[in-house]
C-alpha positions as CSV (number, residue, x, y, z in Angstrom):
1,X,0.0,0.0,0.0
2,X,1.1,3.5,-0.7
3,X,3.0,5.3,2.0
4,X,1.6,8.2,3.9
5,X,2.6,11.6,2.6
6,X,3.8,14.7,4.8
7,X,4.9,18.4,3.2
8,X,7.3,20.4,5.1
9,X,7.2,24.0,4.8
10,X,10.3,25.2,6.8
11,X,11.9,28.3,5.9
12,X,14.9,26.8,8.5
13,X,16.9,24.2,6.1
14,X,18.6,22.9,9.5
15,X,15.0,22.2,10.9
16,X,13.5,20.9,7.7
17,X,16.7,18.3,6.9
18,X,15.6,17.0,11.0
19,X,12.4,16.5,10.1
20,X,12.8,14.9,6.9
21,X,15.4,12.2,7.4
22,X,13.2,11.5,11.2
23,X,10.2,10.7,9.3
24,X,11.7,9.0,6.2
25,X,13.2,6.1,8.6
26,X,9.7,6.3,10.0
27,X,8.6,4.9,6.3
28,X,6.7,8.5,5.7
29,X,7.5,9.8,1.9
30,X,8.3,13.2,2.9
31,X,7.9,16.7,0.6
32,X,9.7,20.1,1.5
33,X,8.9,23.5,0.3
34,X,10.8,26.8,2.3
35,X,7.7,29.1,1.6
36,X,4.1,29.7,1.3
37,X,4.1,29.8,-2.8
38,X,6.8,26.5,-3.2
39,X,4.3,25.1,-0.2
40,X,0.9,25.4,-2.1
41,X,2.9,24.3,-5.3
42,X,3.8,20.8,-3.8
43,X,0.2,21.0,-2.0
44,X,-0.9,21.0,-5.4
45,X,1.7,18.5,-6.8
46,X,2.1,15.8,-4.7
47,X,-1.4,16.0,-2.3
48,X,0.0,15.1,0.7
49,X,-2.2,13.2,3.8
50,X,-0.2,15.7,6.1
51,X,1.4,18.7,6.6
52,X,4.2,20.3,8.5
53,X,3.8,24.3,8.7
54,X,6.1,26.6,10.6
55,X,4.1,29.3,11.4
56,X,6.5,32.7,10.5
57,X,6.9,31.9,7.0
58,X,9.0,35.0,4.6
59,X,6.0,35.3,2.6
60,X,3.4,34.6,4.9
61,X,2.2,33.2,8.6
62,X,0.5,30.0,9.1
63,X,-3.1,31.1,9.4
64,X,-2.7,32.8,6.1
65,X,-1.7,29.9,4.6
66,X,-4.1,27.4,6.3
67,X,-7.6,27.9,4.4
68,X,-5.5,27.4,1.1
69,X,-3.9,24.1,2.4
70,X,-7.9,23.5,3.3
71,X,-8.7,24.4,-0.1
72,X,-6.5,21.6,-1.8
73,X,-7.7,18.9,0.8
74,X,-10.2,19.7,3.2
75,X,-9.5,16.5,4.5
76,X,-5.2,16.8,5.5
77,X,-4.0,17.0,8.6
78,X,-2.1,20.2,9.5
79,X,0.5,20.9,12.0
80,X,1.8,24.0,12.8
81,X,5.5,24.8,14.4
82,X,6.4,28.0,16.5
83,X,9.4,29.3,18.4
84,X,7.1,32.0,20.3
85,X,3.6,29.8,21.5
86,X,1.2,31.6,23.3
87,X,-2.1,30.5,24.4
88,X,-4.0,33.1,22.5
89,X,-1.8,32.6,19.2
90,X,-2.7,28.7,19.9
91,X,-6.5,28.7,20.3
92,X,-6.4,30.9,17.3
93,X,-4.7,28.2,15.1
94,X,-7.2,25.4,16.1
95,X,-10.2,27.9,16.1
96,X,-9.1,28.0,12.2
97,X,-8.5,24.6,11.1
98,X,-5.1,23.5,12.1
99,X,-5.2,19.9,13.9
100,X,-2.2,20.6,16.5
101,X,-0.1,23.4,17.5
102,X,3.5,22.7,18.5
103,X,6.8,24.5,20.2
104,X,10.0,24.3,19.0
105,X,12.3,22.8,19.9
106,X,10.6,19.8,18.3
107,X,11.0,17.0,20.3
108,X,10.6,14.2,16.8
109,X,9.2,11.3,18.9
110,X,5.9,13.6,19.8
111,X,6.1,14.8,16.5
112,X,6.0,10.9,14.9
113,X,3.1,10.4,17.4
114,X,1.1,13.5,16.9
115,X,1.2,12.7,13.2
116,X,-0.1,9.1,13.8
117,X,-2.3,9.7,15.6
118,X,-3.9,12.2,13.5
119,X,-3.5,10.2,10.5
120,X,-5.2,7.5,12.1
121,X,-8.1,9.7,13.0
122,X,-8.5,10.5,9.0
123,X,-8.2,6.9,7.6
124,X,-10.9,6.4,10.3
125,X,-13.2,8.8,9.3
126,X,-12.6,8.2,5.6
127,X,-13.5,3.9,6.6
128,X,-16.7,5.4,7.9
129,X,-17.7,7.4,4.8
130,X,-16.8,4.3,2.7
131,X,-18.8,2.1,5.1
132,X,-21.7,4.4,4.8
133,X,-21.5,4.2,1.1
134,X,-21.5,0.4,1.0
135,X,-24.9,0.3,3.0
136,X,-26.3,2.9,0.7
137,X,-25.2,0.8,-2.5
138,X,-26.6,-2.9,-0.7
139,X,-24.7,-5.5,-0.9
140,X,-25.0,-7.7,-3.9
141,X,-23.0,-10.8,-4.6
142,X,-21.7,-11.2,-8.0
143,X,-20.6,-14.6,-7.7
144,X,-24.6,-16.2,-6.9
145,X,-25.0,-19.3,-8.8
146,X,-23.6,-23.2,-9.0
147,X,-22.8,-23.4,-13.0
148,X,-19.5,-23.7,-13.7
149,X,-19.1,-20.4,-16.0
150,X,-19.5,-18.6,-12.5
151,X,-17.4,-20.9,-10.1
152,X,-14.4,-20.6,-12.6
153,X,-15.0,-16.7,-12.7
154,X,-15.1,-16.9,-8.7
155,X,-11.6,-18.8,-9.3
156,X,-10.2,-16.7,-11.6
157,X,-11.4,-13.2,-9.3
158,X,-9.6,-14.3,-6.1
159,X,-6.4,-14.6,-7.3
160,X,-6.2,-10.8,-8.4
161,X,-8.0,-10.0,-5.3
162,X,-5.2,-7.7,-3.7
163,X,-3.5,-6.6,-6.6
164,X,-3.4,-2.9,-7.5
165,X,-2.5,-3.4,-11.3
166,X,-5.6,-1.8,-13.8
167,X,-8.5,-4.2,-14.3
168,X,-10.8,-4.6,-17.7
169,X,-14.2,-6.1,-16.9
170,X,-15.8,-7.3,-20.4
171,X,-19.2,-8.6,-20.6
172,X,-22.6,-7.9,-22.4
173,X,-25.2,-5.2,-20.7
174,X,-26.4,-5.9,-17.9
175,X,-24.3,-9.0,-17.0
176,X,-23.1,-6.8,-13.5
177,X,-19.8,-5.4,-14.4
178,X,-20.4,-2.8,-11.9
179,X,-21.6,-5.1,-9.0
180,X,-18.4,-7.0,-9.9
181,X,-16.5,-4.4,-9.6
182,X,-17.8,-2.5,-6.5
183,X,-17.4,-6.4,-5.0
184,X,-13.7,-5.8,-6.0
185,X,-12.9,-2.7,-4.0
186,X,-15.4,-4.0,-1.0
187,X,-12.9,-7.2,-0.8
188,X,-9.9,-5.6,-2.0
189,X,-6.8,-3.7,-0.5
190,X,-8.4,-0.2,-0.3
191,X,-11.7,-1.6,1.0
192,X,-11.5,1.1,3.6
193,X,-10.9,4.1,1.3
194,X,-13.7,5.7,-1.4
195,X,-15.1,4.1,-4.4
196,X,-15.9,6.2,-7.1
197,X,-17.5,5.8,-10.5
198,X,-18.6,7.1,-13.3
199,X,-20.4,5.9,-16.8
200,X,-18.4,7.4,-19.1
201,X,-21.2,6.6,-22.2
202,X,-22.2,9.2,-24.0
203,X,-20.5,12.2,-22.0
204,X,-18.9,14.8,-24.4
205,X,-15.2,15.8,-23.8
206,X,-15.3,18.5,-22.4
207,X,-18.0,17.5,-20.0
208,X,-16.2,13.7,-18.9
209,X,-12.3,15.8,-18.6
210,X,-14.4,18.3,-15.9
211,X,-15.6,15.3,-14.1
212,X,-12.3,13.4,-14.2
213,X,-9.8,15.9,-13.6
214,X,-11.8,18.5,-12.1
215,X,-11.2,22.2,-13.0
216,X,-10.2,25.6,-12.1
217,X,-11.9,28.7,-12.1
218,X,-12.4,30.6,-15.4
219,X,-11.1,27.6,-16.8
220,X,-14.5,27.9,-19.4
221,X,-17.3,29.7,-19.7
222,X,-19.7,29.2,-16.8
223,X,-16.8,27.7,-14.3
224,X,-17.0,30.0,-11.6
225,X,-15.4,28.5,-9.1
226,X,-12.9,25.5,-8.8
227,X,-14.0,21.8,-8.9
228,X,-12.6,18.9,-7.8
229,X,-12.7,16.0,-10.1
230,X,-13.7,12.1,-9.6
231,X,-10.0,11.4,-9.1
232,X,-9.2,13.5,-6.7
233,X,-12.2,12.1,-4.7
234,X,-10.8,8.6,-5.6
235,X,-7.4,9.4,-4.2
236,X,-5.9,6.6,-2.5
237,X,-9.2,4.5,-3.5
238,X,-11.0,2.8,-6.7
239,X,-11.8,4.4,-9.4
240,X,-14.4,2.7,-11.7
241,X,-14.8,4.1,-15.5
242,X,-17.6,1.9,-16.7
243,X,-18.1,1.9,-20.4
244,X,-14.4,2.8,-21.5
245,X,-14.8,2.3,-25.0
246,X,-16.7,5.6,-25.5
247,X,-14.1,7.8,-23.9
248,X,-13.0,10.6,-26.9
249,X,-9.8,9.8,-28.3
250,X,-8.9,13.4,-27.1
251,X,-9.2,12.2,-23.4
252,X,-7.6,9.1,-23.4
253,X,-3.7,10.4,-23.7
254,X,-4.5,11.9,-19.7
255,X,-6.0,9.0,-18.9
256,X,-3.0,7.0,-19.5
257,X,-0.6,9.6,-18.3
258,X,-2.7,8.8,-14.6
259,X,-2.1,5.1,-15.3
260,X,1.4,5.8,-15.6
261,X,2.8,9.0,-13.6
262,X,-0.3,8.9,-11.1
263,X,-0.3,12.4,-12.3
264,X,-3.1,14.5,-13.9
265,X,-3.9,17.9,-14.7
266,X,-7.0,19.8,-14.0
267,X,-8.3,22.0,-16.6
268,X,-7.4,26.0,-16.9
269,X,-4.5,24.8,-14.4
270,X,-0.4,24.7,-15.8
271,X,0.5,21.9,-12.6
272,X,0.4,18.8,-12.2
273,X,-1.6,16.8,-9.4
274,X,-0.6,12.9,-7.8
275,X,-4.2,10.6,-7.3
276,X,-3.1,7.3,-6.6
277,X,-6.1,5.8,-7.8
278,X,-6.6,1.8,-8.6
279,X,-8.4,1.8,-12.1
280,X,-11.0,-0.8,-12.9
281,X,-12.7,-0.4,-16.3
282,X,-15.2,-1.9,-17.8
283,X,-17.2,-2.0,-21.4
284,X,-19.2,-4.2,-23.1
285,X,-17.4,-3.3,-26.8
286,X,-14.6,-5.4,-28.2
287,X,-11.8,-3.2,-27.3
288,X,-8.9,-4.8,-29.1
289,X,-11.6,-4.4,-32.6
290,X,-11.9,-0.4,-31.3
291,X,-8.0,-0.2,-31.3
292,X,-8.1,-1.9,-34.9
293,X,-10.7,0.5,-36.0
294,X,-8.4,3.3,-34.5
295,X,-10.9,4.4,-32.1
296,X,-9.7,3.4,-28.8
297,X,-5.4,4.5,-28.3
298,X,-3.4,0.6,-28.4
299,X,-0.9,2.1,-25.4
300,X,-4.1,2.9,-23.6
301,X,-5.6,-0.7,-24.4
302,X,-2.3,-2.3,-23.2
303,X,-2.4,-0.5,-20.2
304,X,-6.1,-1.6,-19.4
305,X,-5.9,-5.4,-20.6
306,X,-3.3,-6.0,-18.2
307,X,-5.8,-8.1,-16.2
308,X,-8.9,-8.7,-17.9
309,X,-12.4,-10.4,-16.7
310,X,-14.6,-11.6,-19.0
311,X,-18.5,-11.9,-17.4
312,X,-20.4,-15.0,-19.1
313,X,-23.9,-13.9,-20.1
314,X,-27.0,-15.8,-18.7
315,X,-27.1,-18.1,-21.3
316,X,-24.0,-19.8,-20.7
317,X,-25.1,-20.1,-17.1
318,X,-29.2,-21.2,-17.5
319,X,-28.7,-23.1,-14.3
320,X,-28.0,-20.3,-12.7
321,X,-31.4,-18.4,-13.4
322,X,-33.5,-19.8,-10.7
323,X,-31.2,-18.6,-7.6
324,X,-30.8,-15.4,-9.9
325,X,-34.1,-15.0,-9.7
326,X,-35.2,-16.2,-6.0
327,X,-32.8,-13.1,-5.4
328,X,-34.6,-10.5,-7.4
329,X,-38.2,-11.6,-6.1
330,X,-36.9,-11.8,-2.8
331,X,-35.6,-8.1,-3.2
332,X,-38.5,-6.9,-5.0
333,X,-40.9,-8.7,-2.5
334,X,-38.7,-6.8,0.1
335,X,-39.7,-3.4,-1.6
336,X,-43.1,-4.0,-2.2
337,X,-44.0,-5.9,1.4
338,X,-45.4,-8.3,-0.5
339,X,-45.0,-12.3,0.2
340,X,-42.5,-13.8,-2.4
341,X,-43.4,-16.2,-5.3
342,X,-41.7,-19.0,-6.3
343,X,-40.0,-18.4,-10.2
344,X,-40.7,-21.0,-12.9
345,X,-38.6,-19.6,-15.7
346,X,-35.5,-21.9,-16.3
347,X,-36.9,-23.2,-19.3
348,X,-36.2,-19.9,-21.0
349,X,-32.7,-18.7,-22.2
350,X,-33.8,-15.3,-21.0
351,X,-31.9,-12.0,-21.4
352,X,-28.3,-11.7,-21.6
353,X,-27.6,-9.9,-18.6
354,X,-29.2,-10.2,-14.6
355,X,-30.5,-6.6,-14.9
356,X,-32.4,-7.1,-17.6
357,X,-34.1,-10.4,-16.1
358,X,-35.5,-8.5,-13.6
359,X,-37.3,-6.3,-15.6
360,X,-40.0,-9.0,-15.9
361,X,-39.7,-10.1,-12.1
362,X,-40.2,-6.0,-11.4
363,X,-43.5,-6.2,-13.6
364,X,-45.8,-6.6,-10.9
365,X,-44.4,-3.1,-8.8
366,X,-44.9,-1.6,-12.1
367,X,-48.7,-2.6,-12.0
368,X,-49.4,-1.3,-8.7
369,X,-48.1,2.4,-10.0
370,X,-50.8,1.7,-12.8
371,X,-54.7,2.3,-13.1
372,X,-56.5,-0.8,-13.8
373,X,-57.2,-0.4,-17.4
374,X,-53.2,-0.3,-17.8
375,X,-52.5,-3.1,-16.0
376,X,-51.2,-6.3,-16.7
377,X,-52.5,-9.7,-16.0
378,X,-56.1,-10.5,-14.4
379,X,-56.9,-6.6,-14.2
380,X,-56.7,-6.3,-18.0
381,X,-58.7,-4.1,-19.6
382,X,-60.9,-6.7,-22.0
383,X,-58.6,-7.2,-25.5
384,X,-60.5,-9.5,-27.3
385,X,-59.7,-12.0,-29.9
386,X,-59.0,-11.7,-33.8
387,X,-62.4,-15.0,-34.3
388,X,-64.5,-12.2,-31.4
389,X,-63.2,-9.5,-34.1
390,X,-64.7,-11.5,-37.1
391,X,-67.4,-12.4,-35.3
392,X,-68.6,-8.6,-34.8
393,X,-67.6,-7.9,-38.4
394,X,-70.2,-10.7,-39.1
395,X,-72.8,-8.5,-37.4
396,X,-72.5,-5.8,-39.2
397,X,-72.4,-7.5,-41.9
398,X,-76.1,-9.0,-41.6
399,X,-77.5,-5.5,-41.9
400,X,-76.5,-5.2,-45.5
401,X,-76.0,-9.0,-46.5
402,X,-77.8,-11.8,-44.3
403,X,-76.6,-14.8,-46.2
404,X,-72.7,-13.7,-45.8
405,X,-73.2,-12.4,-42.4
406,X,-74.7,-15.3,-40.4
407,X,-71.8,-17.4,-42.1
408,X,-68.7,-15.1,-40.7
409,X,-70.4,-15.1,-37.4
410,X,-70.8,-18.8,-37.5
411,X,-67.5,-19.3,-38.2
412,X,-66.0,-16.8,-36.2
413,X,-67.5,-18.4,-33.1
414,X,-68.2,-22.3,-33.0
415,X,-67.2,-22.3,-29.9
416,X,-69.2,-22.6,-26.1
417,X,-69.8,-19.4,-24.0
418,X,-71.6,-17.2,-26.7
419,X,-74.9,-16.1,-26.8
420,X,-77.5,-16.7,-29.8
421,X,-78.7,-14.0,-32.4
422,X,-81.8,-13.6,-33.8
423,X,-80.0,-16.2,-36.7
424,X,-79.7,-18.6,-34.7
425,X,-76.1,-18.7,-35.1
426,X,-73.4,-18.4,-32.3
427,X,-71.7,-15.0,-31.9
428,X,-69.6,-13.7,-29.5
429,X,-70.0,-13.1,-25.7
430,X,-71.6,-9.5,-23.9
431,X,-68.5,-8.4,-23.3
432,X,-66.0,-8.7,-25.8
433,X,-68.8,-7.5,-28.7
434,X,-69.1,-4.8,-26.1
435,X,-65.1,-3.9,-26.1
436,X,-65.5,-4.3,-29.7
437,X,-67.8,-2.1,-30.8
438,X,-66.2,0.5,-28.5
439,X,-62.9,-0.2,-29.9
440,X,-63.3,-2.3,-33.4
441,X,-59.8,-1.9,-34.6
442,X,-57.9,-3.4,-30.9
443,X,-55.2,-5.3,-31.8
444,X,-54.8,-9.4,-30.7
C-alpha cells in the first residue's frame, strides 16, 4: 500500500533536513517546500495526507496559509510549528482549522506520534464514509449461482483479489460489471478508502475531462469556481470508469498519463496533481476491434488489458437463473412488502444480462403504479380475440347481407360461452362485442 505523505514548509533548512530524514526512517514519503508559494505548489503537486507548517513563513504566517492548504484537501492534517507559542496565538490556530499546534524545539518522537495519531483519525473517518457508502449501495454478490461459468469466474477473481495493477471487466449489458467491480474494492486492499465511478457513455469531452480531472476557475465559460474531479475524490481508493470504450480519443492520452505517472492535470491549471487511484474499467465493446478500427489508443488498451475479466452472459449459465431470480423476487418482495413467489422460468434462455431479467420479475411493482385499465394480467382491460373481431364484423355484416353475415359469425365463433342472435347462429360473448364495438380496430 502506498506510504503516507507529509509536506514540510520550513523556511529553516537545519530544521526541515531533521524533520525529513526522522520521518523518512519512519517509512513516511516526505515533501519540503521553504515558503508559502513552493508550499501550495507541492500541496498541489504531490497531495500530501499531512502537513508540516512553521508558522513565521517569509512570505506569509500560518493562518494565512491554512484555508489554502484547506482548499486543496479539506481533508489533510495540518501541524503547525512556532518558536514564540502563546495560548491566544494557539487557540487561534485550532479555532481555524489547524489539527495541532507545537513549540520548537521539536521533540521528533511527539512529532511521529502527533502525526499518527492524526492520520489514524482521517483513515478512520474516511473507513466510515466508505462504510456508509456500502450500506447505501446494498450488498450484492456477483458470484450467486452453482454453473460452472461462475465458479471458474469466482476462481479466476480471487487470485487478483489484492493486486493494485488496472483491471478490464468485459461482458454484455447488464451482466453486473459494476456489482463486480464494486465487490472488488469492497474485498480488495483499499476496502477502507472511497469508491468512485462514473459511466463514461455518451458524455462529451469537455463534459467527462471536468468530471475526471476536475477544474479551475475561469477555466471555461460558466466555471466560476474551482471543482474537484472524480480522481481527486478517488485518491488513494478505486476508481471505476464503466463503459471505457466511449471515452473521446482526445481524453484518453491523460487517462493513460494517470495510469502511468499517477499524475493528472486539472483543466485552466499549468501543474500537475498525484491521485493514486486503482483503475477498474469496464465495457461491453470489443476493445482490441476499437483499437483496430483506430478508435480506442493501443498504449491505452495495453495498459487496461493487463488483467482482464470476461463476465459470461446468462445463457452460458441457464442453471444459474433460478437462484438469480429467487434473489430479485426476494428483493422486490422486500420493496413491495409483499409475500414472495416462487420463479418457474429456467426453461427460458432469458436475457443476456441479470438486470435485464429483472425487468420481468419487477413487472408486478410496475402494475401497482398503474390504473387498472393499464394493467397487466387478471386486471386487463378486455382485448379480445382476432375470431371475437370477425365475429362482430359478421354483425354488421347482416344488416346489408344476411346470407354472408350469419356465415362469418358462425365461423367466427363455434365455440361454447356465446350467446345466440336472432340467426340462430353463435356470436360472440356480452362483453367482448361490447369492447369491440367500442374499440373495433384493438389489436390481438
Amino acid at each position: 500500500m502506498t506510504r503516507n505523505r507529509v509536506l514540510i514548509i520550513e523556511d529553516e533548512a537545519v530544521i526541515r533536513l531533521a524533520i525529513r530524514r526522522y520521518l523518512m526512517n519512519a517509512g513516511f514519503e516526505v515533501f519540503e517546500a521553504d515558503s508559502q508559494r513552493s508550499g501550495l505548489v507541492q500541496m498541489r503537486k504531490e497531495r500530501p495526507d499531512a502537513v508540516i507548517c512553521d508558522y513565521k513563513l517569509p512570505d506569509a504566517n500560518a493562518l494565512e496559509i491554512l484555508p489554502h492548504l484547506r482548499a486543496v484537501n479539506p481533508s489533510v492534517t495540518v501541524v503547525i510549528l512556532t518558536a514564540h507559542a502563546s495560548v491566544d496565538l494557539a487557540v487561534s490556530a485550532i479555532q481555524q482549522g489547524a489539527d495541532h499546534f507545537l513549540t520548537k524545539p521539536i521533540e521528533l518522537p511527539a512529532l511521529l506520534v502527533v502525526l499518527n495519531r492524526a492520520l489514524e483519525g482521517q483513515r478512520n473517518r474516511q473507513a466510515e464514509l466508505a462504510e456508509q457508502a456500502r450500506k447505501t449501495r446494498g450488498a450484492l454478490d456477483p458470484f450467486a449461482g452453482t454453473s460452472p461459468a461462475i465458479r471458474n469466474l469466482e476462481a479466476d477473481v480471487q487470485k487478483i483479489l489484492q493486486t493494485d495493477r488496472p483491471i478490464l471487466i468485459q461482458g454484455e449489458t447488464g451482466t453486473g460489471k459494476g456489482v463486480l467491480a464494486t465487490w472488488l474494492h469492497q474485498n480488495g486492499r483499499r476496502q477502507q478508502e472511497p469508491f468512485v465511478d462514473l459511466n463514461c457513455a455518451g458524455l462529451s469531452k469537455d463534459f467527462l475531462e471536468s468530471e475526471l480531472f476536475g477544474h479551475e476557475r475561469g477555466a471555461f465559460t460558466g466555471a466560476v469556481q474551482p471543482k474537484q474531479g472524480l480522481l481527486d475524490l478517488a485518491h488513494r481508493g478505486t476508481l471505476f470508469l464503466d463503459e471505457i470504450g466511449d471515452i473521446d480519443l482526445q481524453v484518453q492520452p491523460k487517462l493513460l498519463k494517470v495510469l502511468e505517472e499517477k499524475r493528472y492535470r486539472r483543466l485552466g491549471d499549468v501543474k500537475d496533481r498525484f491521485s493514486d487511484v486503482r483503475l477498474i474499467a469496464a465495457s461491453h465493446h470489443d476493445l482490441a476491434m476499437l483499437v483496430r478500427d483506430k478508435l480506442f489508443r493501443q498504449d491505452l488498451y495495453f495498459r487496461l488489458s493487463t488483467i482482464v475479466i470476461r463476465l459470461p452472459p446468462l445463457h452460458e449459465r441457464q442453471e444459474d437463473i433460478p437462484v438469480l431470480a429467487n434473489g430479485i423476487i426476494e428483493r422486490v418482495s422486500y420493496e413491495m412488502g409483499r409475500p414472495r413467489r416462487d420463479p418457474r422460468r429456467s426453461q427460458h434462455p432469458g436475457p443476456p444480462g441479470v438486470r435485464l431479467a429483472r425487468k420481468p420479475a419487477g413487472a408486478e411493482e410496475r402494475d401497482r403504479a398503474l390504473p387498472p385499465a393499464e394493467r397487466g394480467g387478471r386486471d386487463q382491460a378486455v382485448r379480445p380475440p382476432l375470431r371475437a373481431r370477425r365475429a362482430v364484423d359478421g354483425l354488421r355484416l347482416l344488416e346489408s347481407d344476411p346470407d354472408r353475415g350469419r356465415i362469418a359469425a358462425h365461423r367466427a365463433s363455434p365455440g361454447r360461452g356465446g350467446r345466440c342472435d336472432r340467426t340462430g347462429g353463435q356470436t360472440v360473448g356480452r362483453q367482448q362485442e361490447y369492447a369491440l364495438l367500442q374499440d373495433p380496430e384493438a389489436p390481438d
